[in-house]
N, C-alpha and C positions, 0 to 999 in steps of 0.2 A: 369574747369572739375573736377566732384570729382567721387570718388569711388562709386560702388553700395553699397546694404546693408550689403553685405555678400562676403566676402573672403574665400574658398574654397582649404582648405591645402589636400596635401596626406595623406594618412596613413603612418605610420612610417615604415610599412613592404614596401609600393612600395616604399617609398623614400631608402630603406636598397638596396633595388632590384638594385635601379637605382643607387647607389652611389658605391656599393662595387666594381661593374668591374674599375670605376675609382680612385678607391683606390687604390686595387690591380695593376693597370696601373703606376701611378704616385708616389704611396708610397712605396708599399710592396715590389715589385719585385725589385725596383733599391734597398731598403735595401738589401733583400736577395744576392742581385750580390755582395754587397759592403762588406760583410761581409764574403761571399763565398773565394772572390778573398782574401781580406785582408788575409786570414790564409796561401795564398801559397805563394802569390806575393807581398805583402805589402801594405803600404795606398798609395802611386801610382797609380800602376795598378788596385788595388781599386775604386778608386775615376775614374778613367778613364773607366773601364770596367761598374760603374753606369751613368755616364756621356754618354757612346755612347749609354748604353739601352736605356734613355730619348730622346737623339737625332734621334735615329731611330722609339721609338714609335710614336713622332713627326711627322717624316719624312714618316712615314706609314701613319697617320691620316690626312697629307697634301696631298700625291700620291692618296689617295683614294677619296677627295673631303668631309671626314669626319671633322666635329668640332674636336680644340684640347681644351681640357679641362682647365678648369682654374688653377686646380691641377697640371698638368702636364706641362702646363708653369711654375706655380713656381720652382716644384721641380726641373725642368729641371735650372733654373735663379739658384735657389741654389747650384747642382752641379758644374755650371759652375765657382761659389766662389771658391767655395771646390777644385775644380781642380786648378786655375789658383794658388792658394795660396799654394798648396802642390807642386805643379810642378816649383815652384818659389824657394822654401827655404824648409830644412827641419829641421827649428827649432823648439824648444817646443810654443815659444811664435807664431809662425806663425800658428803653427798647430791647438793652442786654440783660433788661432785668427779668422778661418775659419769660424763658424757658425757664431761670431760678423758680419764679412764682409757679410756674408748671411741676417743676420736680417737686414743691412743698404740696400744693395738692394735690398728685397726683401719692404721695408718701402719707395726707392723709385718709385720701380714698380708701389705699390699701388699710389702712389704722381702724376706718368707721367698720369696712368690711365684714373684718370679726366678729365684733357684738352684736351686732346683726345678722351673724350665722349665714352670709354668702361670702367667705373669703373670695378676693379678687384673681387668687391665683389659682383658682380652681377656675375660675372663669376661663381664663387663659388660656389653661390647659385644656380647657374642650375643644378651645378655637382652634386648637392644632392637633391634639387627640380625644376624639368623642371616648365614652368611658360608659359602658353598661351604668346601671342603675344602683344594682347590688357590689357592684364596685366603690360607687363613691358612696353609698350608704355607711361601706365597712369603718370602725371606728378609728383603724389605724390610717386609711386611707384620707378620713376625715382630720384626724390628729394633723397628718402631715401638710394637706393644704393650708389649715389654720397657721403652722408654725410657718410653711412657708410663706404668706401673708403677712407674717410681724416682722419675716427676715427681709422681705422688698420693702417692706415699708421703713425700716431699720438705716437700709443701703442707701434708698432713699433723700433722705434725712439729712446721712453723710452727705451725701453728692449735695444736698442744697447749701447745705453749709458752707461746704469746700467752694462752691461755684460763688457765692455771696462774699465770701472772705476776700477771693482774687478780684471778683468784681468793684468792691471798693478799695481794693490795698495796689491795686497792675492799673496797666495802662491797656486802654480799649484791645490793641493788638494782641499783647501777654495774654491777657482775657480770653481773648476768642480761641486759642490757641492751646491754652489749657483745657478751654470746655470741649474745645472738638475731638480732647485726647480721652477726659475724664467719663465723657458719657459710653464710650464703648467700655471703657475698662470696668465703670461699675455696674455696666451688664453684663459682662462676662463673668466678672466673679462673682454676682447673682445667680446667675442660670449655672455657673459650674457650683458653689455649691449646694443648689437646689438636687441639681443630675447626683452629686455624690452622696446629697442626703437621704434619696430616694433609694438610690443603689443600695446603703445599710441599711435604709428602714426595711427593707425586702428583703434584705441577705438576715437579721436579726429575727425579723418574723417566718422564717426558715421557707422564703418563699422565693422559686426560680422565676427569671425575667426572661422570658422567650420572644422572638421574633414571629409575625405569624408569615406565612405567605402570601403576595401582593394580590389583592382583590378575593382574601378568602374572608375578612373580620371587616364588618362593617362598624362593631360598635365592639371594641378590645374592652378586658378587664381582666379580673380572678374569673379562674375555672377549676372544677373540680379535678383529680384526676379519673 
C-alpha cells in the first residue's frame, strides 16, 4: 500500500488554533498553579495543587467521552514525578532530582507506547495536527510514528543520562545551568530530525507535501489527486 501523490498539511494558523487550547490545558495552567501556589505554600502544595489540575482536567475529558490529549498525559506522568519525589524527601539533591526522574518516565512512556500499538508521537501529533483516518491508518504513515516513538524515547534516555551524570559529578549551580541549556537542545534535535525524517519519508514514497489554505482543511491528510 503506498501513499498518493500529495500530502495535504494545515496552515500554520489552524494548526496554532487547534494546538493552543491544548497547550494552555496541559502546559500553561498547571505552570501558572505551580507557581501561584509555590509563593504561599511551598514546592509541596505546589507540585500537588498542579498535579490535582492535570488529574481533573483528565478526569473532565474521561466524564465527558472527550479524547485526553497526548500533552496532557505527559504532563500529567510528569507531575506525578514531581510529586512523588517532593513528598518523599525534601533534599536538594531530590529536589534537582525530579525533572531527571521525569525525563526517564517520560523516555519510558514513549518505550511502553509501541507494543501497545499507540505510539506517543502520534498522540502528539494530533494535538497540534488532526490527521484524517485513512491517513494514519496508511502503513507508512504508521511505520513512521512507530520509529518516531523509539527516536523520543532514545533522546530521551540521553537527556536523562546526561542530566544524572552532571547532577552528581557539578555543583547545584553548574547543574541548573546545564539542564536549562540541555532540555531545549534535545528537543530541538528531536523535532528537527523528526521534521527531516518525515520530509524523506514523503519525498521516497514519491509523495508531494502541500500547504492547504487557512480555514479550508479541517482534518489534513493523503489525497488523491
Amino acid at each position: 500500500m503506498h501513499l498518493p501523490d500529495s500530502f495535504t498539511v494545515p496552515h500554520w494558523r489552524d494548526v496554532a488554533r487547534h494546538a493552543v487550547p491544548n497547550v494552555v490545558e496541559g502546559k500553561l495552567v498547571p505552570a501558572a498553579i505551580f507557581i501561584g501556589v509555590l509563593q504561599f505554600g511551598g514546592t509541596r502544595p505546589a507540585v500537588i495543587g498542579a498535579l490535582t489540575w492535570a488529574l481533573l482536567a483528565m478526569g473532565n475529558r474521561l466524564l465527558r467521552g472527550k479524547p485526553v490529549s497526548g500533552l496532557l498525559w505527559l504532563t500529567t506522568l510528569t507531575l506525578v514525578g514531581r510529586t512523588i519525589a517532593a513528598l518523599a524527601t525534601g533534599s536538594t539533591v531530590v529536589y534537582f532530582l525530579q525533572p531527571t526522574v521525569t525525563t526517564s518516565l517520560v523516555a519510558a512512556a514513549f518505550l511502553i507506547s509501541v507494543p501497545i500499538g499507540r505510539p506517543l508521537a502520534e498522540r502528539l501529533a494530533l494535538d497540534f495536527c488532526p490527521l484524517d483516518d485513512s491517513t494514519r491508518a496508511n502503513p507508512v504513515v504508521r511505520r513512521f510514528f512507530r520509529d518516531v516513538t523509539l527516536w523520543w524515547a532514545f533522546t530521551s534516555m540521553v537527556n536523562f543520562a546526561v542530566t544524572l551524570w552532571s547532577l552528581l559529578t557539578h555543583s547545584p549551580t553548574t547543574f541548573v545551568m546545564l539542564k536549562s541549556v540541555l532540555g531545549p537542545i534535545t528537543t530541538t534535535i528531536t523535532l528537527g530530525v523528526a521534521f527531516i525524517w518525515f520530509k524523506l519519508l514523503m519525498s521516497r514514497s514519491g509523495t508531494r507535501v502541500l500547504v492547504a489554505d487557512q480555514g479550508t482543511m479541517a482534518h489534513p491528510g493523503v489525497r488523491r489527486p
